[in-house]
N, C-alpha and C positions, 0 to 999 in steps of 0.2 A: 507551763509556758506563759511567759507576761503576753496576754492579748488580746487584753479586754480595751474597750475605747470607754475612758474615765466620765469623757463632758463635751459635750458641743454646745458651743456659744453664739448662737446665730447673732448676735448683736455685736458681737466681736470680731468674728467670722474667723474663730479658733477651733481646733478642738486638742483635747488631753488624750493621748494616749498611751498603749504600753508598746513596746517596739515589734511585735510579733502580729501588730493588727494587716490583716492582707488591705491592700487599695481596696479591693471591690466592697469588703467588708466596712472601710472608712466611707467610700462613695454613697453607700446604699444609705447609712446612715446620716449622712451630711443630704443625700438628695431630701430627706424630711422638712432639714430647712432652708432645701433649693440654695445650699453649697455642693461642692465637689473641690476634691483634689487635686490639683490643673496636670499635673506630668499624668499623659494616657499613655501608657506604655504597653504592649502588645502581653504580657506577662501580666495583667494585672489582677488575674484567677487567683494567685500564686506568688504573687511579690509584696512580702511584709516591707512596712515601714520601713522598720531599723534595716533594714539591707539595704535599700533605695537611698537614705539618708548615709548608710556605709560606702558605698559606691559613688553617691557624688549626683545623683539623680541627672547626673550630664549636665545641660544650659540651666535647670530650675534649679539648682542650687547658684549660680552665677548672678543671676537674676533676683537674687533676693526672696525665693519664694520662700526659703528656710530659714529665716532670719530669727523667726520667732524659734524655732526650734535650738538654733544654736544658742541663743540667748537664755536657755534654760539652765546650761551648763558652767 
C-alpha cells in the first residue's frame, strides 16, 4: 500500500505524500513542525488522503486548499 508520507517542508508549509497516508497519520507528523492539515473531519482515524482528495474534501477543495496537490498532475 502507497503510505508512506515522502517530506514535510516546514518552510514551505508542504508536504509529499503517498495517497494511502490516514489524516491523523499526516497531522501527527506535520504537528512536529506546528502544521496540520486544516479539513478536521469526524473520520480522521481512518480517512487516507487519496480518498478525501477523491471525494472533493467538500469546501477545502473550493477554497484552494488543494491547489498544490492538483498542480502535481
Amino acid at each position: 500500500m502507497a503510505d508512506s508520507i515522502l517530506q514535510i517542508d516546514p518552510h514551505e508549509q508542504t508536504a509529499r505524500i503517498e495517497p494511502g497516508v490516514v489524516l491523523d497519520q499526516l497531522n501527527v507528523a506535520a504537528a512536529l513542525h506546528r502544521l496540520q492539515f486544516a479539513p478536521d473531519v469526524a473520520t480522521s482515524s481512518r480517512a487516507n488522503i487519496g480518498g478525501m482528495i477523491g471525494s472533493g474534501l467538500g469546501t477545502a477543495a473550493k477554497s484552494g486548499l488543494l491547489q498544490s496537490v492538483f498542480d502535481l498532475f
